[in-house]
N, CA, C and O atoms as a DFTB+ gen file, in Angstrom:
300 C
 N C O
     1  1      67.818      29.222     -16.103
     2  2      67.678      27.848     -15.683
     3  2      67.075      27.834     -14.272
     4  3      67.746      28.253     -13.328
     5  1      65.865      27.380     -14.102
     6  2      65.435      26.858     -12.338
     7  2      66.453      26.045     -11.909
     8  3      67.307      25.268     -12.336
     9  1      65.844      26.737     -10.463
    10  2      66.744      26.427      -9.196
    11  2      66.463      24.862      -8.910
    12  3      65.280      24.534      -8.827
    13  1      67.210      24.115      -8.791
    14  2      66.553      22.856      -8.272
    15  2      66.390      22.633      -6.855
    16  3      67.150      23.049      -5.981
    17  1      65.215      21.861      -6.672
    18  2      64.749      22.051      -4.549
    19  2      64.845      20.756      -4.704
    20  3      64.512      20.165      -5.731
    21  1      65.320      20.219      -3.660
    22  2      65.385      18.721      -3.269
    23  2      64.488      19.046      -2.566
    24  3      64.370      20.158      -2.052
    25  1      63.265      17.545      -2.375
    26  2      62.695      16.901      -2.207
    27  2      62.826      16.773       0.009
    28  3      63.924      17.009       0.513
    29  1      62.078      16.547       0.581
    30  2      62.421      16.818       2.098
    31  2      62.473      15.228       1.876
    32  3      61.741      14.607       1.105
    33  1      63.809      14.507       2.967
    34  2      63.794      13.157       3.289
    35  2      62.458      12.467       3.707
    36  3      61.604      13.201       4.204
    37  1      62.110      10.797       3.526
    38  2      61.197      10.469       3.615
    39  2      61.526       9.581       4.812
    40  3      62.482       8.808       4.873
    41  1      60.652       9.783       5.709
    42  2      61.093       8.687       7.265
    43  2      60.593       7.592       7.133
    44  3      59.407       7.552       6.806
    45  1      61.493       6.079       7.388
    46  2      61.443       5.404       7.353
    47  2      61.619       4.623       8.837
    48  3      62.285       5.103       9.755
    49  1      60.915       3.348       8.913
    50  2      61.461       2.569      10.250
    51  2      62.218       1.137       9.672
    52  3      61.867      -0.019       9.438
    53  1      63.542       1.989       9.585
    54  2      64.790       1.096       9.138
    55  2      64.910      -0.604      10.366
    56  3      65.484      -1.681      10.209
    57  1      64.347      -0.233      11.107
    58  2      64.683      -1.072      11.959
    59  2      63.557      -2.310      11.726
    60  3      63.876      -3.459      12.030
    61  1      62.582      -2.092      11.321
    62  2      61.727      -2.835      10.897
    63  2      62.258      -3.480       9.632
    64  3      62.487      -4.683       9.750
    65  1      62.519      -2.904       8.368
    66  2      62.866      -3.471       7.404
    67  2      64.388      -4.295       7.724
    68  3      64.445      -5.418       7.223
    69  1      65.239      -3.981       8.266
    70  2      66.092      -4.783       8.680
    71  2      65.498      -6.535       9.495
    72  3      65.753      -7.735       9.394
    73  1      64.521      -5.525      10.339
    74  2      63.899      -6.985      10.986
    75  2      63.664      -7.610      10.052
    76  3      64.512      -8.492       9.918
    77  1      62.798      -7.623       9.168
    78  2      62.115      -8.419       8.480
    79  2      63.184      -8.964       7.090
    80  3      62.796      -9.752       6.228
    81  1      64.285      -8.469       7.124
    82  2      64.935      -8.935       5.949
    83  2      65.814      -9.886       6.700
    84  3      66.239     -10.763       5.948
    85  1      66.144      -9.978       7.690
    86  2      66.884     -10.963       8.603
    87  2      65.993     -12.249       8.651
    88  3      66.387     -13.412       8.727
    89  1      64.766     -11.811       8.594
    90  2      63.896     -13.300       9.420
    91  2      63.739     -14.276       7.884
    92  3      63.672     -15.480       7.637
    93  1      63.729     -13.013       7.073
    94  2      62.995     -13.828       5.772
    95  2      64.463     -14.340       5.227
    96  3      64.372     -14.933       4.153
    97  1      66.291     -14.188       5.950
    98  2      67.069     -14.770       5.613
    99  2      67.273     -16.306       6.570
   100  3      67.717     -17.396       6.210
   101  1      66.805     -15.898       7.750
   102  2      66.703     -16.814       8.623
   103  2      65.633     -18.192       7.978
   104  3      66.117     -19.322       7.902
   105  1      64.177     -17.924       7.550
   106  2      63.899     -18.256       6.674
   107  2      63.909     -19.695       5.738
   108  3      63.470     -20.841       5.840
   109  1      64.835     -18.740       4.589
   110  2      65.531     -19.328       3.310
   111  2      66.717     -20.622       4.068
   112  3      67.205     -21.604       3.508
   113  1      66.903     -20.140       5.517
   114  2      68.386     -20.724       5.714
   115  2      67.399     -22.130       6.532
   116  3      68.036     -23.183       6.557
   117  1      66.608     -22.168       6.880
   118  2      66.093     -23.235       7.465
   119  2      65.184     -24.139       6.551
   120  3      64.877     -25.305       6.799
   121  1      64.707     -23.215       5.168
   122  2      63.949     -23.907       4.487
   123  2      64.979     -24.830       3.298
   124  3      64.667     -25.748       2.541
   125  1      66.255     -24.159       3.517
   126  2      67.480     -24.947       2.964
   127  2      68.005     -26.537       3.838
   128  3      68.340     -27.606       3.327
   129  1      67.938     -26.273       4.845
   130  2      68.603     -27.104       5.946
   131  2      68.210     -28.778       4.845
   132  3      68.976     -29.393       4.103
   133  1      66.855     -29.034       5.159
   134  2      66.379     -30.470       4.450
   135  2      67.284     -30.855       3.093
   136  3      66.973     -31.859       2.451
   137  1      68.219     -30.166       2.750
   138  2      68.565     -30.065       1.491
   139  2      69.655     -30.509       1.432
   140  3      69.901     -31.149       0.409
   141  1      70.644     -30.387       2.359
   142  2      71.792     -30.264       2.795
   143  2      72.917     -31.123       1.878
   144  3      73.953     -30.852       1.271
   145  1      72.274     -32.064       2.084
   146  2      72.779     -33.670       1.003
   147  2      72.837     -32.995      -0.363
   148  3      73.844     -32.651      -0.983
   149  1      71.676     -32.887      -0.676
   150  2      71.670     -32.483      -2.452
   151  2      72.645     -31.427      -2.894
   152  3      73.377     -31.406      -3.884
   153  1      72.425     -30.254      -1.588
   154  2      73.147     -29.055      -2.182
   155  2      75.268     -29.582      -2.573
   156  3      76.156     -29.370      -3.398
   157  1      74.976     -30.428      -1.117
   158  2      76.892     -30.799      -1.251
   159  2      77.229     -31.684      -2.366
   160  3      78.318     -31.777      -2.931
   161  1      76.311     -32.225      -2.570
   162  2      76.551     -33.193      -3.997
   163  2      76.441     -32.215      -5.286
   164  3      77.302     -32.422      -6.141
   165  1      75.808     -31.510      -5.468
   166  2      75.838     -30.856      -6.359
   167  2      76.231     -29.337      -6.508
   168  3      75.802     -28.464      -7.262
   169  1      77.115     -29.327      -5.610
   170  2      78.134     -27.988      -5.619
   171  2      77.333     -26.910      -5.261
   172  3      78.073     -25.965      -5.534
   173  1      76.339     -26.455      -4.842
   174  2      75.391     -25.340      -4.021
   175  2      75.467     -25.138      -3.031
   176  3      74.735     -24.174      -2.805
   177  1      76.067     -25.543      -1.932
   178  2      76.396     -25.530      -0.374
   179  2      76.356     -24.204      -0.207
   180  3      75.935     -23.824       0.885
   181  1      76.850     -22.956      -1.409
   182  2      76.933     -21.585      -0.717
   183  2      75.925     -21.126      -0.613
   184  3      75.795     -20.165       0.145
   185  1      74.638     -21.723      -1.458
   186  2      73.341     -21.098      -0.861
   187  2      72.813     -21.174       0.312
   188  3      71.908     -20.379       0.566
   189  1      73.221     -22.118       1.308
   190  2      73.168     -22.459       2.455
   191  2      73.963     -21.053       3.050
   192  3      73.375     -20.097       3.557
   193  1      75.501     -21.178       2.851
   194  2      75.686     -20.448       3.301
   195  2      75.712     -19.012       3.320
   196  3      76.186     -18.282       4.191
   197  1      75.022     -18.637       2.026
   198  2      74.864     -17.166       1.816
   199  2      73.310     -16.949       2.837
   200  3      72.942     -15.775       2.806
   201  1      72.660     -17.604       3.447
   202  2      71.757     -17.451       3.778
   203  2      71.917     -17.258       5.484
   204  3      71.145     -16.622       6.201
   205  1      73.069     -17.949       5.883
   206  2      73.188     -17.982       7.379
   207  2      74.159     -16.811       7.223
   208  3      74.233     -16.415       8.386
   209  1      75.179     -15.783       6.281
   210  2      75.611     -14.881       6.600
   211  2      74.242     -13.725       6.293
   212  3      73.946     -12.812       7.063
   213  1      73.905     -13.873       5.674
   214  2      72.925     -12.659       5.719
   215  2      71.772     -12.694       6.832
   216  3      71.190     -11.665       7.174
   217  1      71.483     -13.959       7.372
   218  2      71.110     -13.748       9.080
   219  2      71.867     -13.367      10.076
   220  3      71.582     -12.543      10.946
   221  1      73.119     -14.144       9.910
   222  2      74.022     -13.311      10.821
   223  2      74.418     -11.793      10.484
   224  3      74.593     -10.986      11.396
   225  1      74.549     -11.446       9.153
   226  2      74.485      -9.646       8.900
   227  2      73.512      -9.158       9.535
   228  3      73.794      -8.216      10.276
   229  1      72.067      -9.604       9.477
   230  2      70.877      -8.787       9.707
   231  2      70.708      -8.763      11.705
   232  3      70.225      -7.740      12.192
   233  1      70.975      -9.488      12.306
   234  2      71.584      -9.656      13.644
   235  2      72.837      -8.489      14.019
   236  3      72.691      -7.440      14.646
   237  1      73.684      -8.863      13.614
   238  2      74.370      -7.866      14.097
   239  2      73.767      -6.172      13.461
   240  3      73.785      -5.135      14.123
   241  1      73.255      -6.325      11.984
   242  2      72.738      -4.641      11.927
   243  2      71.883      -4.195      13.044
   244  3      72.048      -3.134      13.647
   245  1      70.698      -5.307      13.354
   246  2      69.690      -4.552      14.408
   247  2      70.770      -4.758      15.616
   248  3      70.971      -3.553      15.770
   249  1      71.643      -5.385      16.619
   250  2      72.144      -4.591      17.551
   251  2      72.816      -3.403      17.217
   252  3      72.326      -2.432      17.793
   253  1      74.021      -3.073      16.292
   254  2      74.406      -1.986      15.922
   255  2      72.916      -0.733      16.123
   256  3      72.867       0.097      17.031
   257  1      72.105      -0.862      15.304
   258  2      71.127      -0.155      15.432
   259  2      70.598       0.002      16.043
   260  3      70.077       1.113      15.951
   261  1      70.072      -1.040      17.520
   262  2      69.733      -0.497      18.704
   263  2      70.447       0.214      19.733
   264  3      69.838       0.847      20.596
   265  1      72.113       0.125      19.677
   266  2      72.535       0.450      20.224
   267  2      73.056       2.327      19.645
   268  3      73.578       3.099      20.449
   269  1      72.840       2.627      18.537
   270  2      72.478       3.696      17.911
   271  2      71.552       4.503      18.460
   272  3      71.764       5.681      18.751
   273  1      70.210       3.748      18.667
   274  2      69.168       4.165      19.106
   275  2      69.676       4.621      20.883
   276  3      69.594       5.742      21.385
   277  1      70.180       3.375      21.523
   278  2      70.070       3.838      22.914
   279  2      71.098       5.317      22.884
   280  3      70.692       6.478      22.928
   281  1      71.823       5.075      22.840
   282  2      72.964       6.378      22.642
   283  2      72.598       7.715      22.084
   284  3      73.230       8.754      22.279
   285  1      71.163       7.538      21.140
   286  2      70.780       8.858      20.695
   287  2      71.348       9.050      19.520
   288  3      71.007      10.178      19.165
   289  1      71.954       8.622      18.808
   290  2      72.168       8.826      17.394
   291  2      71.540       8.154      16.458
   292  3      72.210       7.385      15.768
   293  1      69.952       8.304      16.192
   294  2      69.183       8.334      14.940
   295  2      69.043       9.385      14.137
   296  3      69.877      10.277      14.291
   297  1      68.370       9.508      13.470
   298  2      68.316      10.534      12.290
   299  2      66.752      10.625      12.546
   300  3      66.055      11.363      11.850
C-alpha cells in the first residue's frame, strides 16, 4: 500500500476574507434596515438580527486577529 504525503498548506490572507465577510454582513444589515416594519409584522426580525451579529462577529474576529498579528502569533 503507498505511503500517503499530505499536500503542503496553502497560504491564505485570512484577514482579508474576514474583512470582506463582515462588510458584506454589514451590508445585508443596512440593506435590511428599510424593512424593518415588514420584517416585525411578519415574524422575520431575526434576519435583521442575524445580520448585525455576524457584523458584530466579523469585528471582533479582525481585532482578535490583529491583535494575533501584533503579538506574533500567525501561522
Amino acid at each position: 500500500m503507498p505511503e500517503l504525503v499530505t499536500p503542503p498548506a496553502v497560504r491564505i490572507n485570512a484577514r482579508r476574507i474576514v474583512a470582506a465577510g463582515t462588510v458584506l454582513w454589514f451590508a445585508a444589515f443596512v440593506a435590511l434596515l428599510p424593512f424593518y416594519g415588514w420584517l416585525g409584522r411578519h415574524h422575520h426580525r431575526i434576519w435583521l438580527e442575524t445580520c448585525l451579529a455576524g457584523w458584530i462577529l466579523g469585528v471582533l474576529g479582525l481585532a482578535i486577529m490583529s491583535r494575533h498579528r501584533r503579538i506574533g502569533r500567525t501561522v
